[in-house]
Each structure stands twice: as C-alpha cells, then as structure tokens.
Jmol script that loads the backbone (N, CA, C; Angstrom):
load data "model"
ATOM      1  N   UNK A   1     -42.554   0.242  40.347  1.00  0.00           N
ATOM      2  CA  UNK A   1     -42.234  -0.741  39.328  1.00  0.00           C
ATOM      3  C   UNK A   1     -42.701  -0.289  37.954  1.00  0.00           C
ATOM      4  N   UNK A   2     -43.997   0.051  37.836  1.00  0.00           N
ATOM      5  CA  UNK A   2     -44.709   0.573  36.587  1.00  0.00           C
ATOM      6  C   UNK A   2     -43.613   1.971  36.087  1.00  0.00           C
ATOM      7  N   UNK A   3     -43.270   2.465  36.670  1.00  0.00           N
ATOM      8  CA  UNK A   3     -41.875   3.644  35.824  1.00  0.00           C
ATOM      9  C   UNK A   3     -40.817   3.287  35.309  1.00  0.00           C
ATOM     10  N   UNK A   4     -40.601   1.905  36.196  1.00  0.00           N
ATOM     11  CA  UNK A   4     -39.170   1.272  35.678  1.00  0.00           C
ATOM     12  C   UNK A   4     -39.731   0.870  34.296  1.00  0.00           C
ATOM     13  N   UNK A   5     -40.913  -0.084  34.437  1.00  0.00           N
ATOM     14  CA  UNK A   5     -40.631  -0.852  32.908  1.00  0.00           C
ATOM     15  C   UNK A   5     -41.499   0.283  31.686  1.00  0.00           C
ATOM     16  N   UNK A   6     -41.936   1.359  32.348  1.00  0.00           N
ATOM     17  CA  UNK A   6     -42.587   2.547  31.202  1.00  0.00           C
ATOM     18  C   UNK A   6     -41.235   3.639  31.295  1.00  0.00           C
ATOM     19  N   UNK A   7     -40.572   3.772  31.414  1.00  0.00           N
ATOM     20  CA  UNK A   7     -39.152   4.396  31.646  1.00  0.00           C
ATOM     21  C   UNK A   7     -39.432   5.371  30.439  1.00  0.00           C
ATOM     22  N   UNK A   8     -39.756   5.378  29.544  1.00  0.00           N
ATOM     23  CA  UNK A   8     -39.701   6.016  28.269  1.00  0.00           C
ATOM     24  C   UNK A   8     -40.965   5.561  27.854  1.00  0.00           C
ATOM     25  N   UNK A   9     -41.915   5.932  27.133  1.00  0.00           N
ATOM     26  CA  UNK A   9     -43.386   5.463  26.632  1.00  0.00           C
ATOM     27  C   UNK A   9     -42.523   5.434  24.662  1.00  0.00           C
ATOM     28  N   UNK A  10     -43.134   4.487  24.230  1.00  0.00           N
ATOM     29  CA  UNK A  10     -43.219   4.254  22.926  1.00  0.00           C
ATOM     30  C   UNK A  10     -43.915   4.968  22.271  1.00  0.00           C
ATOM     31  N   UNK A  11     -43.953   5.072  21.151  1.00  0.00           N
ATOM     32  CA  UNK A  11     -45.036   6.366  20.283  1.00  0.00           C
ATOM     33  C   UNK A  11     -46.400   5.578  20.542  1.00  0.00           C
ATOM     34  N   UNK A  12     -46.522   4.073  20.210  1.00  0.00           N
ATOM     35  CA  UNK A  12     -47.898   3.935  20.478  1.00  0.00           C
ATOM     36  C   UNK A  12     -48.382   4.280  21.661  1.00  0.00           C
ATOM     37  N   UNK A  13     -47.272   4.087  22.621  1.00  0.00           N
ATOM     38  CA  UNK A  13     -47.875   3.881  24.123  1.00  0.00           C
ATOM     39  C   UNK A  13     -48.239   5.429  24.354  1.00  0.00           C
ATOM     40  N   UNK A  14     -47.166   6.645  24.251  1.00  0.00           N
ATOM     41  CA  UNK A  14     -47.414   7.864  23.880  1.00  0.00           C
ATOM     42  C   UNK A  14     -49.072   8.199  23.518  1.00  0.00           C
ATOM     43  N   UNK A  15     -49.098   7.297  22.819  1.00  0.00           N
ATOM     44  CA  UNK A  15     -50.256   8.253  21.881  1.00  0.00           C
ATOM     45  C   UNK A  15     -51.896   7.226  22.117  1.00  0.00           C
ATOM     46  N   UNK A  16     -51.399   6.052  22.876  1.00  0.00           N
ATOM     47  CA  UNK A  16     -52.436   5.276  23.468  1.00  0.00           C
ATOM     48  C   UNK A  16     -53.266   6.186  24.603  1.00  0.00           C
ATOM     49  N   UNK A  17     -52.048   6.396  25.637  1.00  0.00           N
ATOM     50  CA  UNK A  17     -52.593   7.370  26.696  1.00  0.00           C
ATOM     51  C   UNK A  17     -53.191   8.940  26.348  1.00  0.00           C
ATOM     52  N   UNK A  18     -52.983   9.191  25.485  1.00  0.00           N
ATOM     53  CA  UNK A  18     -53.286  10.571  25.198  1.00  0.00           C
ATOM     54  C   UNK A  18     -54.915  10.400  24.602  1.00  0.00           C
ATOM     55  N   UNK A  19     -54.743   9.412  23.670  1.00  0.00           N
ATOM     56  CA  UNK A  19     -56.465   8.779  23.372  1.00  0.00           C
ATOM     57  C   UNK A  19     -57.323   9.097  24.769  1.00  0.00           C
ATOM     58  N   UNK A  20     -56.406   8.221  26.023  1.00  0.00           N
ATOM     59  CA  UNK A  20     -57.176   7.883  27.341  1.00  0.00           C
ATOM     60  C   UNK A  20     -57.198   9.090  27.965  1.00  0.00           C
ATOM     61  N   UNK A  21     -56.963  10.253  27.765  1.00  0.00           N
ATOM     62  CA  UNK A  21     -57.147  11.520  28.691  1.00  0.00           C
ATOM     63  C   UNK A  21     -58.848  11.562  28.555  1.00  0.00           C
ATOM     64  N   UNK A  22     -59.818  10.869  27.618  1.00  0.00           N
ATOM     65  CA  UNK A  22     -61.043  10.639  27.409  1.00  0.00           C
ATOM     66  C   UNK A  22     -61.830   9.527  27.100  1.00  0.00           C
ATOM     67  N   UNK A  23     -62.219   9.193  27.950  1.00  0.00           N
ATOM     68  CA  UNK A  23     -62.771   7.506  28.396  1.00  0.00           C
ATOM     69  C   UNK A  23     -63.440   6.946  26.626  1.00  0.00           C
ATOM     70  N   UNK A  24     -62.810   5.992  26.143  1.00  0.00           N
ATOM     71  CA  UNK A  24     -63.443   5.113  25.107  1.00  0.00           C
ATOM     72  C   UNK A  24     -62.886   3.868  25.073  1.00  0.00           C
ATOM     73  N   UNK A  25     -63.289   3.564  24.364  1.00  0.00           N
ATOM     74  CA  UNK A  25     -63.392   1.843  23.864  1.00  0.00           C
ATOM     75  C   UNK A  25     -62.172   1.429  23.070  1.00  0.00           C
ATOM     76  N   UNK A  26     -61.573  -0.105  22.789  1.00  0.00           N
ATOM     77  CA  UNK A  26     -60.738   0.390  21.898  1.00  0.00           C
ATOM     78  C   UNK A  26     -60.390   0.062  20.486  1.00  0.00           C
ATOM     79  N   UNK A  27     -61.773  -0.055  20.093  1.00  0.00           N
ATOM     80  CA  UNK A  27     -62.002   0.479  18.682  1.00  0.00           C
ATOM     81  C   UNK A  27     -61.668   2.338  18.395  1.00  0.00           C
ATOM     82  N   UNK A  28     -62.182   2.937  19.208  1.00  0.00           N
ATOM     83  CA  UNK A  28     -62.312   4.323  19.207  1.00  0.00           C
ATOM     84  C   UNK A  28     -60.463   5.116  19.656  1.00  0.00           C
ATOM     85  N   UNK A  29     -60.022   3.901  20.648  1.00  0.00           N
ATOM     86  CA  UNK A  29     -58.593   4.677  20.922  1.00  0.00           C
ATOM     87  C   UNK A  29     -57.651   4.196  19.532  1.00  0.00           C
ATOM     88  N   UNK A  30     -58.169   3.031  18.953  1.00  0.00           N
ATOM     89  CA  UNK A  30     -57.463   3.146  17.653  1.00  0.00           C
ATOM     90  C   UNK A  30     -57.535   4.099  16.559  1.00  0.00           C
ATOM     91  N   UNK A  31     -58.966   4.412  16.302  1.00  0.00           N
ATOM     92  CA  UNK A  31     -59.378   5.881  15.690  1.00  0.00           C
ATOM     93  C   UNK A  31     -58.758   6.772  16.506  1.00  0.00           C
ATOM     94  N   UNK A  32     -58.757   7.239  17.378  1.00  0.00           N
ATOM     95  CA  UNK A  32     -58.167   8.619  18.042  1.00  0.00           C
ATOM     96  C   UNK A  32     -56.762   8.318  17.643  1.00  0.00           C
ATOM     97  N   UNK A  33     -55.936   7.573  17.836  1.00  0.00           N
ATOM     98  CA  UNK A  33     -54.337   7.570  17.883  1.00  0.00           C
ATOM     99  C   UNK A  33     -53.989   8.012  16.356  1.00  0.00           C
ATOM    100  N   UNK A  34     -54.974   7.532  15.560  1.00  0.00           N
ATOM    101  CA  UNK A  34     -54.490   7.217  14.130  1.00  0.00           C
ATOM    102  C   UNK A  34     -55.121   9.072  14.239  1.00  0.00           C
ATOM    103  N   UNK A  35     -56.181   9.610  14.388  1.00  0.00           N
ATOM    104  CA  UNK A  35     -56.273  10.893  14.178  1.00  0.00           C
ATOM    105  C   UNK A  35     -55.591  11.524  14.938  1.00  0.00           C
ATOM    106  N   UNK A  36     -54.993  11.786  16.269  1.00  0.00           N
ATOM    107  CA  UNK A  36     -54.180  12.811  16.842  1.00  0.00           C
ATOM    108  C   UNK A  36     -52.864  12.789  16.478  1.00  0.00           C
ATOM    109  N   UNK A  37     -52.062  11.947  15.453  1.00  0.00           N
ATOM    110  CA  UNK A  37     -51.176  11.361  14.751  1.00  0.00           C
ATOM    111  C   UNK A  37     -50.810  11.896  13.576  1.00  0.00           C
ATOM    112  N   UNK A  38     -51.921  12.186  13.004  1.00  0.00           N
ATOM    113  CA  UNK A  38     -52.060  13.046  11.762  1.00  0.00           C
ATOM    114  C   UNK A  38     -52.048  11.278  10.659  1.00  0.00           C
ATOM    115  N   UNK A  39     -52.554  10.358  11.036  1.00  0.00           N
ATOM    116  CA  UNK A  39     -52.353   9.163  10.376  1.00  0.00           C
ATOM    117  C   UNK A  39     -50.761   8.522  10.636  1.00  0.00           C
ATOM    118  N   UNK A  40     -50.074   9.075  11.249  1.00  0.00           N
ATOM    119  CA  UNK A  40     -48.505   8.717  10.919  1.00  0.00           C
ATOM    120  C   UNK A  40     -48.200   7.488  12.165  1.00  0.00           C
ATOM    121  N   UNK A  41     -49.262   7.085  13.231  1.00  0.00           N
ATOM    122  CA  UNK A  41     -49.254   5.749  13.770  1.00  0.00           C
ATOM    123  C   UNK A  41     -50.159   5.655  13.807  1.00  0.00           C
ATOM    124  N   UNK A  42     -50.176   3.994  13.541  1.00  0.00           N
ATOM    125  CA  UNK A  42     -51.488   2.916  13.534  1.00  0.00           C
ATOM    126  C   UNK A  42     -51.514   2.107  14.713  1.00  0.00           C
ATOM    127  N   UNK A  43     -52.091   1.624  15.793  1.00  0.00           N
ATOM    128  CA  UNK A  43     -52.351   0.630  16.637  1.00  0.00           C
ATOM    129  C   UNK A  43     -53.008  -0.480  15.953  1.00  0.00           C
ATOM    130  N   UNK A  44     -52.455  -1.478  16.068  1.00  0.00           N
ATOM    131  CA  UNK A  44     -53.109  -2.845  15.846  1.00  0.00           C
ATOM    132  C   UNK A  44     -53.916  -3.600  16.907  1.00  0.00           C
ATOM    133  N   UNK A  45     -55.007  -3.984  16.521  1.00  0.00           N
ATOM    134  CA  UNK A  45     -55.835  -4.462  18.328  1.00  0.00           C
ATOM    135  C   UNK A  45     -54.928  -5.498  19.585  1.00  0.00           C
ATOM    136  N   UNK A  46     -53.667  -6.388  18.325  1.00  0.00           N
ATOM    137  CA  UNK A  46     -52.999  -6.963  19.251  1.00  0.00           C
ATOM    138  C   UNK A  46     -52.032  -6.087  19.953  1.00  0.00           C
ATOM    139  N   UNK A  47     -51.544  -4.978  19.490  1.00  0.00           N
ATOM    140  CA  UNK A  47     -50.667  -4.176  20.310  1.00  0.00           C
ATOM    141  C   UNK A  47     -51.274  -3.664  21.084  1.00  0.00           C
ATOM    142  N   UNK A  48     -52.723  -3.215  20.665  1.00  0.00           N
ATOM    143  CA  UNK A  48     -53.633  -2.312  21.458  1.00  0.00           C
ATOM    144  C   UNK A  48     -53.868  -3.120  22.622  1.00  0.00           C
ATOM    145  N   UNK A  49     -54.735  -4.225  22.570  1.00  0.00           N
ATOM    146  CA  UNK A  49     -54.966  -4.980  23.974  1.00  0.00           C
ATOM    147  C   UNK A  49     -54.020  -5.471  24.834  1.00  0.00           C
ATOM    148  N   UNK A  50     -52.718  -5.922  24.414  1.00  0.00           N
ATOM    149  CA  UNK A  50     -51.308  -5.699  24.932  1.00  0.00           C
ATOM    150  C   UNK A  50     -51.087  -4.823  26.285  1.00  0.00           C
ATOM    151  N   UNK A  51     -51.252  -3.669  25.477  1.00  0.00           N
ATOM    152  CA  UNK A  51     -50.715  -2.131  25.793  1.00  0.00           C
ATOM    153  C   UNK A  51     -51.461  -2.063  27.133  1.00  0.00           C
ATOM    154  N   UNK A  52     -53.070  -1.888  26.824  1.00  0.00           N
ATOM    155  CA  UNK A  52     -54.348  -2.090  27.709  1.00  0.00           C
ATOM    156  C   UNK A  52     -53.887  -2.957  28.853  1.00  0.00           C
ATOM    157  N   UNK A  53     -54.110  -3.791  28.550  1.00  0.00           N
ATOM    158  CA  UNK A  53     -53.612  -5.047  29.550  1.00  0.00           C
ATOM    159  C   UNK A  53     -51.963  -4.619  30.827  1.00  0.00           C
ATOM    160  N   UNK A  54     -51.051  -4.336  30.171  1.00  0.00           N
ATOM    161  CA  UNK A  54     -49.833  -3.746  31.059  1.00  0.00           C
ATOM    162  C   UNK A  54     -50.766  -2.820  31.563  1.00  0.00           C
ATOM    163  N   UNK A  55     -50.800  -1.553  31.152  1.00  0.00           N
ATOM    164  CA  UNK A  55     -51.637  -0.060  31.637  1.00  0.00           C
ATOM    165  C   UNK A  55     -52.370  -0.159  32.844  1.00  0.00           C
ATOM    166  N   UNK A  56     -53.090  -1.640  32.782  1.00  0.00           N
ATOM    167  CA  UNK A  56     -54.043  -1.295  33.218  1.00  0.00           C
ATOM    168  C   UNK A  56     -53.933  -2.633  34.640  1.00  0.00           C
ATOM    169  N   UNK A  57     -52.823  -3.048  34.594  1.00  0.00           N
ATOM    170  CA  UNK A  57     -52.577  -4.006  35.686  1.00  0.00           C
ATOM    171  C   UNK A  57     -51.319  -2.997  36.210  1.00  0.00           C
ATOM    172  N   UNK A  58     -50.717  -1.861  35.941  1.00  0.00           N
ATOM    173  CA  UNK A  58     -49.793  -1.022  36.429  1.00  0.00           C
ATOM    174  C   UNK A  58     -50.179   0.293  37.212  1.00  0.00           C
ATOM    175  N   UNK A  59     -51.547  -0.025  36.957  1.00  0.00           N
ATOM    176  CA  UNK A  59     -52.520   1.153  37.527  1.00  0.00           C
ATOM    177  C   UNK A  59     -52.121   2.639  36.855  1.00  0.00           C
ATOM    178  N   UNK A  60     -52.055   2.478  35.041  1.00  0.00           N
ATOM    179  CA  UNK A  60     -51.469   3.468  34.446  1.00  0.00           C
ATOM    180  C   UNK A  60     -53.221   3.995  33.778  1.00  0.00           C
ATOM    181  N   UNK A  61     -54.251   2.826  33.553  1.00  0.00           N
ATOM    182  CA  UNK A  61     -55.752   3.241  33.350  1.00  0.00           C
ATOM    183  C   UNK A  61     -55.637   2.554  33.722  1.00  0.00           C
ATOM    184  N   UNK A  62     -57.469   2.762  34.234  1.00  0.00           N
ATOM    185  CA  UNK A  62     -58.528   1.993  34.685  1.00  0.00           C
ATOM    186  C   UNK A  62     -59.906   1.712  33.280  1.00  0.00           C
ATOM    187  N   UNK A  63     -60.441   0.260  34.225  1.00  0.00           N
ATOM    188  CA  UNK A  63     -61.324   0.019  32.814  1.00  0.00           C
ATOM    189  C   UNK A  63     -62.768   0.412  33.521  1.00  0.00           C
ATOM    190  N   UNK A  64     -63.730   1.760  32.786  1.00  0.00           N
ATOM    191  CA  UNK A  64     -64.677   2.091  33.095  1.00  0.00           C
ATOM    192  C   UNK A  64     -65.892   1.616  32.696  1.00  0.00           C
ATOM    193  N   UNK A  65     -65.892   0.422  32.326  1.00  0.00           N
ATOM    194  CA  UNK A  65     -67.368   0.103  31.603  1.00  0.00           C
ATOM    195  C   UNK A  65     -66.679  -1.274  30.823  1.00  0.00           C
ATOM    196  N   UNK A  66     -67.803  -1.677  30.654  1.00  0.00           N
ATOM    197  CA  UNK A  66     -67.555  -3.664  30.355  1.00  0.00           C
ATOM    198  C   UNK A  66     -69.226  -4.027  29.788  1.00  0.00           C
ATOM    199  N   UNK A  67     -69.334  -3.891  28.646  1.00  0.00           N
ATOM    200  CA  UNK A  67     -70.377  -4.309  28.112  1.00  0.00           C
ATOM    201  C   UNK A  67     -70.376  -5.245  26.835  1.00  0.00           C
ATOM    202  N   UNK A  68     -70.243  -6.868  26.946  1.00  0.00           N
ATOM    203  CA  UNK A  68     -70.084  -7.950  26.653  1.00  0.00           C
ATOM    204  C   UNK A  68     -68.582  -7.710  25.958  1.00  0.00           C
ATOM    205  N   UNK A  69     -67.966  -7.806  24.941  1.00  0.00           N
ATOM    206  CA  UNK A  69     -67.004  -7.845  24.954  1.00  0.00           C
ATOM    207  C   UNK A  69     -65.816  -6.123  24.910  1.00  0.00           C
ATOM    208  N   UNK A  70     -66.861  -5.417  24.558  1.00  0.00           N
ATOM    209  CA  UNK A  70     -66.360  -3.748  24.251  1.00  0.00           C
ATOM    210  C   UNK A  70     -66.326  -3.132  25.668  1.00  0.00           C
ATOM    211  N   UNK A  71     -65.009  -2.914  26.132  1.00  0.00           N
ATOM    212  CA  UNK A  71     -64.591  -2.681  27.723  1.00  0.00           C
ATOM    213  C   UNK A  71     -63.825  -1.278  27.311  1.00  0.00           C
ATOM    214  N   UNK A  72     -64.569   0.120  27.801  1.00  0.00           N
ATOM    215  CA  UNK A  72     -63.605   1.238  28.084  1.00  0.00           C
ATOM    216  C   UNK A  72     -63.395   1.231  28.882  1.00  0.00           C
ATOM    217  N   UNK A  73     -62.280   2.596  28.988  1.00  0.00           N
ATOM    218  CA  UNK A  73     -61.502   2.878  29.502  1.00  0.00           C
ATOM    219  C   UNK A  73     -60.806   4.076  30.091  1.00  0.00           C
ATOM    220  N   UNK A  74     -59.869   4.744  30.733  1.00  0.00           N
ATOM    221  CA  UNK A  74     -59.555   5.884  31.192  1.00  0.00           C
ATOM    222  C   UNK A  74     -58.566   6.548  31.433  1.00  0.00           C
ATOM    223  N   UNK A  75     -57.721   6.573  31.779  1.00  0.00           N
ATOM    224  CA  UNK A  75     -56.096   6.942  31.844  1.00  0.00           C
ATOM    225  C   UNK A  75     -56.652   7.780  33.847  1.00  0.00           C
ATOM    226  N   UNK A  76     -55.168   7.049  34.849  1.00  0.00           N
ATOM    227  CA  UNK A  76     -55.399   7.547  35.777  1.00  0.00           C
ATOM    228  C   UNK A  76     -55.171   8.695  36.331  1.00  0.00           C
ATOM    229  N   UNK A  77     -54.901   9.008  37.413  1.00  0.00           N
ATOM    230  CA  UNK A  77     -53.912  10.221  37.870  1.00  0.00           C
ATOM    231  C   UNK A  77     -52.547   9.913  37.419  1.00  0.00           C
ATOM    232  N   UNK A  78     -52.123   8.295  38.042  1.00  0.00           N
ATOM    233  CA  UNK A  78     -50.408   8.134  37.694  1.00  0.00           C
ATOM    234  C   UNK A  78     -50.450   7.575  36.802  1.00  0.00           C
ATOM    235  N   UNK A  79     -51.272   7.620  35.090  1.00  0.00           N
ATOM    236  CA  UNK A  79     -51.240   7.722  33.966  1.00  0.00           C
ATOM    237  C   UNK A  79     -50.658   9.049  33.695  1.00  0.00           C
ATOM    238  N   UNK A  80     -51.656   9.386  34.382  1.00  0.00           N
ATOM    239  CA  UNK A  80     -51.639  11.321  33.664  1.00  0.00           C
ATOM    240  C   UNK A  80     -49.885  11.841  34.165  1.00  0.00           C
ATOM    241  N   UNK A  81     -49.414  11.529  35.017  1.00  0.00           N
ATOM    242  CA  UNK A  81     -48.474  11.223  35.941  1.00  0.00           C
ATOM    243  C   UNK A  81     -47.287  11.520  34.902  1.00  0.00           C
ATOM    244  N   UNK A  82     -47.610  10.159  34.565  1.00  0.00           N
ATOM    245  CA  UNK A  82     -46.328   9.640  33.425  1.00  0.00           C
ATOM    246  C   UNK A  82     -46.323  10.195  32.632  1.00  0.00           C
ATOM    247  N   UNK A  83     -47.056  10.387  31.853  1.00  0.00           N
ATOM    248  CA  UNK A  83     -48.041  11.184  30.361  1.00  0.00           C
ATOM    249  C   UNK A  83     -47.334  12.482  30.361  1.00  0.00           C
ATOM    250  N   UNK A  84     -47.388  13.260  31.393  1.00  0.00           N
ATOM    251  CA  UNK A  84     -46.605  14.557  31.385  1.00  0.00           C
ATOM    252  C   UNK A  84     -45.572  14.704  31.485  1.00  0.00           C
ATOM    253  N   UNK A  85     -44.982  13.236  32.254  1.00  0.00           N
ATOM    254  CA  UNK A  85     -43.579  13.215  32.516  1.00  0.00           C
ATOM    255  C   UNK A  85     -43.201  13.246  31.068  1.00  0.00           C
ATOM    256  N   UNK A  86     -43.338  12.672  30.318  1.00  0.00           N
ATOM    257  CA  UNK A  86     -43.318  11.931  29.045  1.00  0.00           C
ATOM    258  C   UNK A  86     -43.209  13.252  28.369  1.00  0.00           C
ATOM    259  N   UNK A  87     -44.403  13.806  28.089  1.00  0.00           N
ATOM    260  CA  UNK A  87     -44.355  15.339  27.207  1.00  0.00           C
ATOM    261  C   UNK A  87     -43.164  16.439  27.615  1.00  0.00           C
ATOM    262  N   UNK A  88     -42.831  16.047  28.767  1.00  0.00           N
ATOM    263  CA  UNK A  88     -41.756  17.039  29.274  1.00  0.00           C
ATOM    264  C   UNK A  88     -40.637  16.259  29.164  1.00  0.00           C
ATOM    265  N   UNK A  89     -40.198  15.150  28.765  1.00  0.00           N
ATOM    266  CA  UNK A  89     -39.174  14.909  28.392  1.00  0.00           C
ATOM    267  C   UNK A  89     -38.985  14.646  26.758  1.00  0.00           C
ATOM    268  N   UNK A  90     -39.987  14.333  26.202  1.00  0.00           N
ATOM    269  CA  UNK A  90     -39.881  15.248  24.398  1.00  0.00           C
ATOM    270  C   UNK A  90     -39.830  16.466  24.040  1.00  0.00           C
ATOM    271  N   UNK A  91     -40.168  17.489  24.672  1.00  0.00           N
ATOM    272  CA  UNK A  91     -40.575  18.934  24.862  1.00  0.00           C
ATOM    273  C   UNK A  91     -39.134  19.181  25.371  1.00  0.00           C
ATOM    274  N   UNK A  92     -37.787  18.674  25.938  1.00  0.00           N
ATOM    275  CA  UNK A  92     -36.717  19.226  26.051  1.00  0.00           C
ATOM    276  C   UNK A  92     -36.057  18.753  25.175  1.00  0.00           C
ATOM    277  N   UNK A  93     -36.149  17.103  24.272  1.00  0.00           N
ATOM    278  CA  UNK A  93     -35.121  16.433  23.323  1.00  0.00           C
ATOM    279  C   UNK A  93     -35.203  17.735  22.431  1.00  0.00           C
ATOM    280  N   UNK A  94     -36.837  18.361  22.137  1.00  0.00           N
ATOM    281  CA  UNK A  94     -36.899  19.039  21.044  1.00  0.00           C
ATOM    282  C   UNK A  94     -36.278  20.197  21.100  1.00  0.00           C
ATOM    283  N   UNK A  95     -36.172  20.974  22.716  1.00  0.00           N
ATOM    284  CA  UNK A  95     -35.334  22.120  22.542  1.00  0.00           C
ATOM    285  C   UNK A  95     -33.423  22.097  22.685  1.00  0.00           C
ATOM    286  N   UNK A  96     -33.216  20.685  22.245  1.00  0.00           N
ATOM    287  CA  UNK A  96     -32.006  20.799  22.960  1.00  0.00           C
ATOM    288  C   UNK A  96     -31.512  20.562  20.859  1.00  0.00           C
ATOM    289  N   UNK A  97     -32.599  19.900  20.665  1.00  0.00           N
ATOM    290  CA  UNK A  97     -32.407  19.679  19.020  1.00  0.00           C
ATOM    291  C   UNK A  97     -32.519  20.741  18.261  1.00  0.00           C
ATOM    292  N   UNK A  98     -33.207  21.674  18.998  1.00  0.00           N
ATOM    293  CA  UNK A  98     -33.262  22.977  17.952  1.00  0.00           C
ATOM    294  C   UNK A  98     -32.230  24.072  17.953  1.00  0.00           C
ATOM    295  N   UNK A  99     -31.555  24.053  19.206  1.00  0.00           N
ATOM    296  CA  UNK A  99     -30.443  24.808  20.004  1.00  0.00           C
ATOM    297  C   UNK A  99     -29.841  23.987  19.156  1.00  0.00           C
ATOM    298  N   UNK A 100     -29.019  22.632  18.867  1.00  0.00           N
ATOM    299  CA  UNK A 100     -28.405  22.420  18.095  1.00  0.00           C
ATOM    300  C   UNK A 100     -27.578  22.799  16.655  1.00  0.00           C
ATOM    301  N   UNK A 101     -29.293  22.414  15.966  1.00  0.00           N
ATOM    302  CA  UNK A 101     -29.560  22.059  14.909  1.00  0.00           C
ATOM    303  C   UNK A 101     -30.206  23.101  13.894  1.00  0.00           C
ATOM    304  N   UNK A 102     -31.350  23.908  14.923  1.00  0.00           N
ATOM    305  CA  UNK A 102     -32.480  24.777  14.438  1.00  0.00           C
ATOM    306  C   UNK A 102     -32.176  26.114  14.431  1.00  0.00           C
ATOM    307  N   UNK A 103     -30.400  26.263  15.113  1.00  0.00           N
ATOM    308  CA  UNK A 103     -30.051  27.592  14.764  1.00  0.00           C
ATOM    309  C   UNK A 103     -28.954  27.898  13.643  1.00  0.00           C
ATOM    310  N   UNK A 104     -29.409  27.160  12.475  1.00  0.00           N
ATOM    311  CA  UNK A 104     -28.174  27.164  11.476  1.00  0.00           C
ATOM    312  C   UNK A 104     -27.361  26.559  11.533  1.00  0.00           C
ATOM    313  N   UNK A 105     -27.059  26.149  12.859  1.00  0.00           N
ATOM    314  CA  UNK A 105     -25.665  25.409  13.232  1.00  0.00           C
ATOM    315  C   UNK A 105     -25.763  24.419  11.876  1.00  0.00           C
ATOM    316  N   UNK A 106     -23.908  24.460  11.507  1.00  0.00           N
ATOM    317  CA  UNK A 106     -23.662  23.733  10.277  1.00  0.00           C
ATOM    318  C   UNK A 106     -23.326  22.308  11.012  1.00  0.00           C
ATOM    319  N   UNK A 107     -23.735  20.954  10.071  1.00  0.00           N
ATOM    320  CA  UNK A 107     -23.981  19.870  10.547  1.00  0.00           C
ATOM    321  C   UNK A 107     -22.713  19.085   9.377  1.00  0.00           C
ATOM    322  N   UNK A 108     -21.963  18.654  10.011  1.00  0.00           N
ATOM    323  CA  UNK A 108     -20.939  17.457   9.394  1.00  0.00           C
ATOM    324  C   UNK A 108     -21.550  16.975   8.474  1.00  0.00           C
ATOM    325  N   UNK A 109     -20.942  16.687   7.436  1.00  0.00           N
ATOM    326  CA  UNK A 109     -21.320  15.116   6.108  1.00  0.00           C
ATOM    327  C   UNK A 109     -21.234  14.379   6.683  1.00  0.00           C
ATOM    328  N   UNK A 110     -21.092  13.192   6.304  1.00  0.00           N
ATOM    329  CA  UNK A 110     -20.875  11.735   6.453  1.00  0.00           C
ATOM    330  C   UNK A 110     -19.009  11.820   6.458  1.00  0.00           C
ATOM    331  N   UNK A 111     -18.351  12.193   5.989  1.00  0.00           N
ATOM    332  CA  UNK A 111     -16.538  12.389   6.050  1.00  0.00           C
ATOM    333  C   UNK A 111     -16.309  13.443   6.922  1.00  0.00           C
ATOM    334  N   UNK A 112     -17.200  13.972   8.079  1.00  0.00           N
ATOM    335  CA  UNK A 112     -16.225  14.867   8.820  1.00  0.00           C
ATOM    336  C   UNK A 112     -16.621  16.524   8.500  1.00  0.00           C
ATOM    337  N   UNK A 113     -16.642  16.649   7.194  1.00  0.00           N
ATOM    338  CA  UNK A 113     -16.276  18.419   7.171  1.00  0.00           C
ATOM    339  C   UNK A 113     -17.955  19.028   7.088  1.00  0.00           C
ATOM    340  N   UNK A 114     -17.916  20.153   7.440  1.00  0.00           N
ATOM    341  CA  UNK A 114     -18.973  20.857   7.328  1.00  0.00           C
ATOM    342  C   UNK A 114     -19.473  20.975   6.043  1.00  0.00           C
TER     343      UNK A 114
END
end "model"
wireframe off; spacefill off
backbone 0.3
color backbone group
C-alpha cells in the first residue's frame, strides 16, 4: 500500500528521507533539507510533521527517541527501499533529458520550427 500512495516521492518528501539516512529531530531535518538543497526547498513543520506522520505509520521511518516533545527519527530499510527506487528513477528522467536535449539536439519555438 505504502508504494501505491508514495508512487513518486515529492521534492520535500525526496529530500525529507534523505535528511533520514541519519537519525535527527525535526528541527534538524528541516535544517538538513534546506542545506542538502542548496536552500532551493524549505519544509514547513506543518508539512514536516505531516510527512513524519504518513512515513512513519507506512513503515517508511521509524521514530528513535521521544524526549518530551522533540521525537527523532530514522528512515527504514523499506525507506531506504523507496529512496533508491526514487534516485533511480530521477537518475534516468535525467539521462533520457540529456540524450534529448543535452546533445545539441535543436528544440522547437513555441510555432513549430527549429
């Protein structure tokens, strides 16, 4: 069930789990996303605990620690699972875009002609 409705990961969700390849909190997976990102996505705590919450009732992470309200966290095997599935299916959009696109190939206007 958890593949059907993660079928494709979102950039946050993308880049949520990649935070989780290393157990933190998620104050800290909001810092990590926004740094392995290069700044170019932000998590908001409501998307973030969201996200957490599916993940982690899909058995995509587990929560490693619970100390009053600051609860980490981990990314599983069938996190890691998906996670690669995931990188290997951006890792071909990109070579099928560069074979395209990235070998000169001339690209139509908006009217049709090269």
């Amino acid at each position: 069930m958890a593949r059907e409705q993660f079928q494709t990961l979102t950039e946050p969700m993308y880049y949520i789990l990649l935070a989780l390849t290393e157990e933190c909190c998620g104050v800290d997976i909001m810092e990590k996303v926004r740094q392995i990102s290069g700044e170019r996505v932000r998590v908001g705590p409501g998307t973030l605990y969201a996200m957490l919450a599916k993940f982690e009732d899909n058995g995509i992470i587990r929560r490693t620690a619970e100390e009053g309200r600051r609860k980490s966290y981990i990314i599983t095997k069938h996190g890691m699972d998906m996670l690669m599935e995931e990188y290997g299916r951006l890792k071909t959009m990109v070579s099928d875009g560069e074979q395209m696109l990235g070998n000169g190939a001339l690209v139509p206007d908006v009217d049709g002609r090269n």
